[in-house]
C-alpha positions in Angstrom: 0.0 0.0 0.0 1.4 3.4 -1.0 1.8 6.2 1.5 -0.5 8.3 -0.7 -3.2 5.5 -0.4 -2.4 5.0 2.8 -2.7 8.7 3.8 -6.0 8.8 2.9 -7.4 5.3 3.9 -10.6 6.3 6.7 -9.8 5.5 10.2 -12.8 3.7 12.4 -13.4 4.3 15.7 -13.4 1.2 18.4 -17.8 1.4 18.3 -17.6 1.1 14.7 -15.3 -1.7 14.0 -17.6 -3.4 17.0 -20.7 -2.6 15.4 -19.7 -4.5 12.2 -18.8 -7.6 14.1 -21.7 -7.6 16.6 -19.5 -7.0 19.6 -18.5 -4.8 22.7 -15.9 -2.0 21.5 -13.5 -3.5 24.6 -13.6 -6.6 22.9 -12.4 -5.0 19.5 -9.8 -2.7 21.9 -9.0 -6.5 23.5 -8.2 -7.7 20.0 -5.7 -5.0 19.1 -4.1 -5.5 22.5 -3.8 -9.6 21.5 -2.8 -8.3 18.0 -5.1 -9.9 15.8 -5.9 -6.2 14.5 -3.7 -3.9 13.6 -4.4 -0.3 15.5 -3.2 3.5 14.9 -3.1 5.9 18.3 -3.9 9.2 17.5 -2.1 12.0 19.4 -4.9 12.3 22.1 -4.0 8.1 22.7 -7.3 6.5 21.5 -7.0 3.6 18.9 -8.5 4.0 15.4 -8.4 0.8 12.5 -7.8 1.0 8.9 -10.5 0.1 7.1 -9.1 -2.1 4.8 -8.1 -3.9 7.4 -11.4 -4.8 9.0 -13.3 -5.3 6.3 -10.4 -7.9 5.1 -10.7 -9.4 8.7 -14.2 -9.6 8.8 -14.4 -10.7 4.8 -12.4 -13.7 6.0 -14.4 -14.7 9.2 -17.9 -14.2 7.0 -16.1 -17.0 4.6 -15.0 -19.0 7.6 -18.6 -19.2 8.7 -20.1 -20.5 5.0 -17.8 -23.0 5.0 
């Protein structure tokens, strides 16, 4: 991924990331903590996810589940 793309990839908050997968935000903050989700901190400390990389996550537990 390019630092241009990158740059202007949106950052989601804990609530929405947890929203998509049915769950608590602590269990999404929980997750980045294990690291099975890559985080960001912004300068006030809170965590923020890249996009891409929840809906590729969440893509490949939907497939999981059809299986």
């Amino acid at each position: 991924m390019s630092v241009a793309h990158e740059a202007n990839e949106r950052l989601m908050t804990p609530g929405e990331v947890a929203a998509m997968f049915r769950v608590d935000p602590k269990t999404v903050t929980r997750w980045a903590s294990a690291g099975r989700i890559g985080s960001i901190r912004t300068p006030g400390g809170h965590r923020r996810f890249r996009e891409s990389e929840v809906r590729t996550l969440l893509d490949g537990l939907t497939s999981e589940a059809h299986r």
